[in-house]
GUDREN-7538 format. One record per residue (C-alpha): x, y negated, z. Coordinates in nm, 3 decimals. Layout:
% residues N
PT,X,Y,Z .
...
% end
This chain:
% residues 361
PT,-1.937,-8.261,9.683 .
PT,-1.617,-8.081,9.680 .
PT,-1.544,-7.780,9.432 .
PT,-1.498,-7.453,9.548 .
PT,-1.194,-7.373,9.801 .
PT,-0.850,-7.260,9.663 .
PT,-0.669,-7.185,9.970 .
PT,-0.323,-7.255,9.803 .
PT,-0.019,-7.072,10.018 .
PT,0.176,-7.438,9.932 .
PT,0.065,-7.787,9.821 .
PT,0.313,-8.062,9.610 .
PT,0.182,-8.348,9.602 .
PT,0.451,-8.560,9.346 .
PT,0.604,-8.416,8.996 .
PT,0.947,-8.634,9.031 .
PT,1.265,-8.495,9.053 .
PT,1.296,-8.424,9.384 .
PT,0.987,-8.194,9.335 .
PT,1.093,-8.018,9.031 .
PT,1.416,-7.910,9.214 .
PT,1.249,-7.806,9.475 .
PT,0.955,-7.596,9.244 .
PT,1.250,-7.467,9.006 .
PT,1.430,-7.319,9.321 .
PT,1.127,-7.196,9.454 .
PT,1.089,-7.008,9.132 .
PT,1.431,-6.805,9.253 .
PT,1.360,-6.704,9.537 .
PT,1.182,-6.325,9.688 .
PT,0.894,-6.492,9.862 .
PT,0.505,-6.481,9.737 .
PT,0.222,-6.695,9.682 .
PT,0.017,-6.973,9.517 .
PT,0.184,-7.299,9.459 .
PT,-0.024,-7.569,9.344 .
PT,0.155,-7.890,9.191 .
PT,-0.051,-8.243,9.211 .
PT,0.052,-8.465,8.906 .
PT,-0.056,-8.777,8.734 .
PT,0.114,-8.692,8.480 .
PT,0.008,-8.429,8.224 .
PT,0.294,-8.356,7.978 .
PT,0.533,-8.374,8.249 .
PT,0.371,-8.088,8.506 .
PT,0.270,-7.878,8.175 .
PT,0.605,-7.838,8.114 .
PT,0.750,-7.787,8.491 .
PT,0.456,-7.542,8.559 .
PT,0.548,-7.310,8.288 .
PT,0.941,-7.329,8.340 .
PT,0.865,-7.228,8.701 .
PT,0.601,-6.977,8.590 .
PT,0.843,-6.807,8.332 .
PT,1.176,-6.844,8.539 .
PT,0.957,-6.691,8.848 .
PT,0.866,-6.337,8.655 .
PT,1.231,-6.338,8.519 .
PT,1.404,-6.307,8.856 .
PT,1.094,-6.095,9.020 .
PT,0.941,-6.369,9.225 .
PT,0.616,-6.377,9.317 .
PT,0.508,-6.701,9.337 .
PT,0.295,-6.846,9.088 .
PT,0.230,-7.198,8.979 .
PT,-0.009,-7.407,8.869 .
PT,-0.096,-7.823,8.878 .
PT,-0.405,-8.015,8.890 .
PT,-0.428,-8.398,8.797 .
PT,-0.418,-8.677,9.029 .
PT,-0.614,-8.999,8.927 .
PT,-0.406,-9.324,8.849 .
PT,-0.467,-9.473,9.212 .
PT,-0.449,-9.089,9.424 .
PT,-0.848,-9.160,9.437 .
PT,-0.883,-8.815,9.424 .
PT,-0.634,-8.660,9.631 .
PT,-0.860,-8.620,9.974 .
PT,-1.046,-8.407,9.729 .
PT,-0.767,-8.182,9.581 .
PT,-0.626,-8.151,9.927 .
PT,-0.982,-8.045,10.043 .
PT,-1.020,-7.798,9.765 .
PT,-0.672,-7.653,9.859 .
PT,-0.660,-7.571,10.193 .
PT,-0.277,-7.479,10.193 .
PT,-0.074,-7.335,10.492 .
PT,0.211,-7.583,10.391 .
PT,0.143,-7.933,10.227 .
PT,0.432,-8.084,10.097 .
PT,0.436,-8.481,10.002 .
PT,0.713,-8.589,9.750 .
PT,0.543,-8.885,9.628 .
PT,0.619,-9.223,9.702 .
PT,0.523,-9.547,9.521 .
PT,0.912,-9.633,9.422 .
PT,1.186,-9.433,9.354 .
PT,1.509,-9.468,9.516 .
PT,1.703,-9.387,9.173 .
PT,1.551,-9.715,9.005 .
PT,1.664,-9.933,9.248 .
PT,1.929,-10.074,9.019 .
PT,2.159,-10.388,9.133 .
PT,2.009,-10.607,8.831 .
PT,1.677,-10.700,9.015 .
PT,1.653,-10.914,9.296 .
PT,1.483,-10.643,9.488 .
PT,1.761,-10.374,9.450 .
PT,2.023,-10.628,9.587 .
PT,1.834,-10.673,9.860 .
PT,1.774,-10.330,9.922 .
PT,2.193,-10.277,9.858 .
PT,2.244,-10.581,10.144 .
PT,1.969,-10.471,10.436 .
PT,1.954,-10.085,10.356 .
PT,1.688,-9.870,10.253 .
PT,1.462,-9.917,10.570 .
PT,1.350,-10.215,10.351 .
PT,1.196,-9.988,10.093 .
PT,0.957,-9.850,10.418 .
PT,0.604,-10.011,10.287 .
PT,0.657,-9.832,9.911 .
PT,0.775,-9.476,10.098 .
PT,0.505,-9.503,10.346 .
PT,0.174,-9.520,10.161 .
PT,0.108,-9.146,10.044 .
PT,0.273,-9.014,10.337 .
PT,0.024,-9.170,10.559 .
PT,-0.289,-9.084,10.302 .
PT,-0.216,-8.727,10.359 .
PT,-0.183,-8.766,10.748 .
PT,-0.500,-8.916,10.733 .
PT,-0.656,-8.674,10.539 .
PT,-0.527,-8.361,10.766 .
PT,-0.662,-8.543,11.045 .
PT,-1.016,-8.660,10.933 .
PT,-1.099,-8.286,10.803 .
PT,-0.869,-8.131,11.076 .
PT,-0.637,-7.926,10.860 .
PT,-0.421,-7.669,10.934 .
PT,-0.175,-7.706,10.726 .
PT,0.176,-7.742,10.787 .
PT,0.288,-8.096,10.673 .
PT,0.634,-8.214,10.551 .
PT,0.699,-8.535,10.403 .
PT,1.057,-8.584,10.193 .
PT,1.002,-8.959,10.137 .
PT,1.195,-9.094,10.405 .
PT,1.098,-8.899,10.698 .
PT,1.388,-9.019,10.952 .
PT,1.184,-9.340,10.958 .
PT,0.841,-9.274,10.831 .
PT,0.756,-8.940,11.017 .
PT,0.806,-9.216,11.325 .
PT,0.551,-9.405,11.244 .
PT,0.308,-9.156,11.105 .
PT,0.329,-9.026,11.458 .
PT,0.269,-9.423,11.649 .
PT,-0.001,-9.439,11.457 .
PT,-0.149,-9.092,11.619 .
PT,-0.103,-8.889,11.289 .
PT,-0.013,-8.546,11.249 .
PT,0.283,-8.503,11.072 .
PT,0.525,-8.167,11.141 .
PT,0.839,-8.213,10.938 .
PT,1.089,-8.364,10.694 .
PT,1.341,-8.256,10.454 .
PT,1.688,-8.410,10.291 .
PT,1.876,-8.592,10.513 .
PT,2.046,-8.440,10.812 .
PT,1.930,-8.087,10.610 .
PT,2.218,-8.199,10.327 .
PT,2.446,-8.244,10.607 .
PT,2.405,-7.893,10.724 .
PT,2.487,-7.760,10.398 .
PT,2.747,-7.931,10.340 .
PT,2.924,-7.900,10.636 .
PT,2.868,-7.487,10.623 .
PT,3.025,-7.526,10.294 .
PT,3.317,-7.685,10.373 .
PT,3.312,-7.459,10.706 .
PT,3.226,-7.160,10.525 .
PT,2.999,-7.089,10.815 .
PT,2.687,-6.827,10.758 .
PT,2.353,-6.879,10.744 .
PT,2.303,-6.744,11.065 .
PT,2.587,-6.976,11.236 .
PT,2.457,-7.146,11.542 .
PT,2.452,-7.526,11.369 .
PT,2.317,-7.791,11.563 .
PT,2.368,-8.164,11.353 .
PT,2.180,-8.494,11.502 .
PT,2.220,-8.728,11.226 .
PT,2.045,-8.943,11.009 .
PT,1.924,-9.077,10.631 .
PT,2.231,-9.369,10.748 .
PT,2.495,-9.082,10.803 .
PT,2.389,-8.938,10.425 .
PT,2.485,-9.305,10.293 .
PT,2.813,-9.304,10.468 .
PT,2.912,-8.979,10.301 .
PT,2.814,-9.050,9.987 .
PT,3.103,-9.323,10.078 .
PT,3.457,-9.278,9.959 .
PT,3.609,-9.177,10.328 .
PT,3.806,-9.509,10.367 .
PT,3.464,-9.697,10.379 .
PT,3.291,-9.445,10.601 .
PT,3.256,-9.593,11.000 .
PT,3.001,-9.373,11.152 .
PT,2.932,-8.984,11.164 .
PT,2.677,-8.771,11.270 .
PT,2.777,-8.543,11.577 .
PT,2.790,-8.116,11.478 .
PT,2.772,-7.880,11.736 .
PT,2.861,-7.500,11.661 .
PT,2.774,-7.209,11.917 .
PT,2.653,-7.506,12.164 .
PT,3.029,-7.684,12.137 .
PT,3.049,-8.033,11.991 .
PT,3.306,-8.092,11.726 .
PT,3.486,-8.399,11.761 .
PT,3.712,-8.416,11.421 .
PT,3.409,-8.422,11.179 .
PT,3.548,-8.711,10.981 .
PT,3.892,-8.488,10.936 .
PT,3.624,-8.204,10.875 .
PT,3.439,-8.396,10.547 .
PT,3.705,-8.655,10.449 .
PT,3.788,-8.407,10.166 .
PT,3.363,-8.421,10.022 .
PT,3.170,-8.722,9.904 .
PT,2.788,-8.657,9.839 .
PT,2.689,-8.776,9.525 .
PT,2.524,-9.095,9.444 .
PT,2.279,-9.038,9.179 .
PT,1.963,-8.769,9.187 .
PT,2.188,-8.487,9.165 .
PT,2.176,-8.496,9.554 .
PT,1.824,-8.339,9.481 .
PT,1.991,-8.014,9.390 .
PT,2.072,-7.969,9.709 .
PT,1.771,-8.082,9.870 .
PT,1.576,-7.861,9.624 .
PT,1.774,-7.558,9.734 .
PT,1.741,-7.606,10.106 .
PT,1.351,-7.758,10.075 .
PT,1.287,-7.412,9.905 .
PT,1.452,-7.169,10.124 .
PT,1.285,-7.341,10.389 .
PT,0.943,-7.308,10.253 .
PT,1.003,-6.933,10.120 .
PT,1.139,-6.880,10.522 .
PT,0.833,-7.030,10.638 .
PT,0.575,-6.811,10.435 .
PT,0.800,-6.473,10.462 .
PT,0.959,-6.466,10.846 .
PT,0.733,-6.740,11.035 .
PT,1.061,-6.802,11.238 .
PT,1.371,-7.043,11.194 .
PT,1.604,-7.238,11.338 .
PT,1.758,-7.538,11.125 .
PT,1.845,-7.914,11.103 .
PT,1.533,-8.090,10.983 .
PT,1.458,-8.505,10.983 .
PT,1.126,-8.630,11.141 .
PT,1.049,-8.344,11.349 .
PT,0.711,-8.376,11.511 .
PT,0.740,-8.714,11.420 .
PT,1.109,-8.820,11.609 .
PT,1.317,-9.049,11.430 .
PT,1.620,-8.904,11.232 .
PT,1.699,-8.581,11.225 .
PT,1.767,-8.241,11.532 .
PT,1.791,-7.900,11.565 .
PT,1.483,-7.726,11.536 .
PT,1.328,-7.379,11.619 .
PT,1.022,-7.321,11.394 .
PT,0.795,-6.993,11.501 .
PT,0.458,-6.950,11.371 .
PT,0.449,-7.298,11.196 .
PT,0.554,-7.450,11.548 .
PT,0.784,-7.678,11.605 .
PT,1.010,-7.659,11.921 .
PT,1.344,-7.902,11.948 .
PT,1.659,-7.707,12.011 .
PT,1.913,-7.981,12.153 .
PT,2.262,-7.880,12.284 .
PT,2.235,-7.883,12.673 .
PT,2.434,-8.148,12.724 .
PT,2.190,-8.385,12.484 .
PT,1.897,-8.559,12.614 .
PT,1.629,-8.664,12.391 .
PT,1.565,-9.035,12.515 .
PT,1.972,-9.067,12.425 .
PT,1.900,-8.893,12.065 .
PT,1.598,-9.131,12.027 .
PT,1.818,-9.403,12.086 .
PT,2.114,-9.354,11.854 .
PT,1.860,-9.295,11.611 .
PT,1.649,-9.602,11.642 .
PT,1.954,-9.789,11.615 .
PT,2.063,-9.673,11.292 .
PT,1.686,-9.739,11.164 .
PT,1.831,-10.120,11.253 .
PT,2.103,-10.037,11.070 .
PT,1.914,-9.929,10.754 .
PT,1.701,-10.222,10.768 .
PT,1.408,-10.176,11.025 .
PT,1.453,-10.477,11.286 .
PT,1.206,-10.304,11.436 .
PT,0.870,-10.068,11.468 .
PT,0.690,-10.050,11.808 .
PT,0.362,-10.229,11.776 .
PT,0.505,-10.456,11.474 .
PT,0.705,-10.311,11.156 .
PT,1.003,-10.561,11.149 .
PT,1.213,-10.618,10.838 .
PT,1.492,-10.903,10.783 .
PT,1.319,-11.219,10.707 .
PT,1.474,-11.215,10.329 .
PT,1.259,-10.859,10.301 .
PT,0.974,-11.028,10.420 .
PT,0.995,-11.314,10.194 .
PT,1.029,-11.092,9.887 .
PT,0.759,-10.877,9.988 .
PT,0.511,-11.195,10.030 .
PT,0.542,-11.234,9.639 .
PT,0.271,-10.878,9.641 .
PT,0.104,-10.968,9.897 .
PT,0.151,-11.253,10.169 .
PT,0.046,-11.026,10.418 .
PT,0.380,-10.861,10.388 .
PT,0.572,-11.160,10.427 .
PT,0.593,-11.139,10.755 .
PT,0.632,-10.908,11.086 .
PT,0.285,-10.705,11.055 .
PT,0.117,-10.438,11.348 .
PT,0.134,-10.134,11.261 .
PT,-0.244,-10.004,11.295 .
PT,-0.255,-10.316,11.035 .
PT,-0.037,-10.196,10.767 .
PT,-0.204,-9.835,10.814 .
PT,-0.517,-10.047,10.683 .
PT,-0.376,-10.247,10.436 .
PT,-0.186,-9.941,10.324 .
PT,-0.509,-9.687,10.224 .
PT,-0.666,-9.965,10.091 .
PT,-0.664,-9.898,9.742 .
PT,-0.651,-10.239,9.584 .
PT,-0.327,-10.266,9.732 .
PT,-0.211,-9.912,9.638 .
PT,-0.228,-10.090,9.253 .
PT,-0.052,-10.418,9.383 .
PT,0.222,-10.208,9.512 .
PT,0.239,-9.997,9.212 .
PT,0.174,-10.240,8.938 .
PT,0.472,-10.537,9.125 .
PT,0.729,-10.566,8.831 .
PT,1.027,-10.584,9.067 .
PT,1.256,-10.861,8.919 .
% end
């Protein structure tokens, strides 16, 4: 039996660093409501909780924040999710972070050589828990997943899963070109790009080769590599900072004014990133007029390739050195795989702890 309902205004499921950014902005801002953190680990979301708790009542906000434990293998998470019943869920967890993907293992170089559509079964598996879960108990709650939506929002939604939203991405481009623009908030920005574009501006601009296309007031801008060739995103985790920022405004937006319009990844479940128009936790694509959605589908699908995916219609493709490296967890993975077949092998929870446990060499 499950405890006694919560109804939590926002779920995180994940304590890294992309979710403390995104919990310490949170703390900033003028919205209100219960945030709930979910944590394996105990030290670590003691210590976020309260900073966000006392930097919260210092600036006047009204959210508070709290955390609850997840077991070592997410066993219980259908049950904290359950217990919650939030109006916005928001997964941060994934079983490998893309900041430890160092060029000294094996693994990491192959990652660096095929891109990080390679990484797809370890970004996947908690993404597609929570789907599952929102769908079995028929949730509600307004779902965004930040661990690589441009590609695995796609599939959630092949495989006949709910899924609503992303964040990062094409959301960092739109910051950074009103930045450099010094356009308002209110500026009529419409961006399709992708996780790929990100990479090439974190580039030094003589390496950069492809760009995402920026429309302003409905008028496409054709000099955006004269526009950024002056910025390069940063490399490490302090991209989170600005991922933390725009995740939170989003979220406060969300629970105060019901209505936006923004630059999300894996909306309703299309690959790489559009403009969106969000009313009432509904989400309606805003392309310019002269965009249609097959061509945006397109483009985007073939940066996936690009970032390593070979392909995903009824198989999940990755370059046969991928596959080979993946066979070491389990030789399932070493080669092309159906989808509705990784979905199973994926909640299984023995190989949850195969993924988790691999010692990447």
């Amino acid at each position: 039996m499950f405890k006694k309902k919560q109804f939590d205004d926002i779920l995180i499921v994940g304590s890294g660093h992309l979710a403390q950014c995104i919990i310490y902005s949170l703390s900033k801002m003028n919205g209100t409501g219960k945030v709930t953190v979910l944590s394996r680990n105990q030290a670590q979301c003691d210590s976020i909780v309260t900073t966000a708790n006392v930097v919260a009542h210092s600036n006047g906000a009204g959210y508070v924040f709290s955390w609850e434990q997840l077991s070592d293998n997410y066993d219980n998470l259908e049950e904290l999710i359950i217990r919650s019943q939030p109006k916005i869920l928001l997964n941060c967890l994934s079983l490998q972070s893309p900041w430890r993907l160092g060029l000294d293992s094996k693994w990491g170089q192959l990652v660096a050589n095929y891109g990080f559509g390679s990484t797809i079964v370890f970004q996947l598996p908690i993404a597609l828990r929570i789907s599952n879960i929102i769908e079995k108990y028929k949730l509600s709650s307004f779902y965004i997943n930040a661990c690589y939506p441009d590609v695995a929002n796609p599939i959630l939604k092949q495989l006949g899963l709910p899924i609503n939203s992303g964040i990062g991405n094409v959301a960092i481009i739109d910051e950074l070109i009103r930045n450099v623009l010094k356009l308002s908030s209110d500026t009529n920005l419409q961006i399709i790009g992708h996780h790929y574009h990100v990479n090439q501006i974190i580039k030094p601009p003589e390496q950069r080769s492809e760009f995402p296309r920026v429309w302003i007031d409905d008028k496409e801008l054709y000099d955006v590599p004269d526009i950024i060739k002056n910025v390069q995103l940063p490399s490490s985790s302090f991209i989170n900072q600005i991922t933390g920022n725009n995740t939170a405004k989003f979220i406060n937006n969300l629970i105060i004014f019901r209505k936006l319009t923004l630059n999300l990844p894996g909306i309703n479940g299309f690959s790489g990133g559009m403009p969106v128009e969000i009313t009432d936790f509904y989400c309606k694509l805003v392309l310019p007029e002269s965009v249609q959605l097959s061509a945006v589908n397109q483009i985007n699908q073939d940066l996936e390739r690009r970032e390593g995916i070979v392909e995903r219609n009824e198989y999940l493709i990755l370059s046969e050195s991928v596959h080979r490296y993946l066979g070491q967890i389990d030789q399932l993975l070493s080669k092309p795989i159906r989808l509705d077949n990784l979905s199973d092998y994926l909640l299984d929870k023995k190989n949850i702890s195969k993924l988790i446990n691999h010692n990447h060499q």
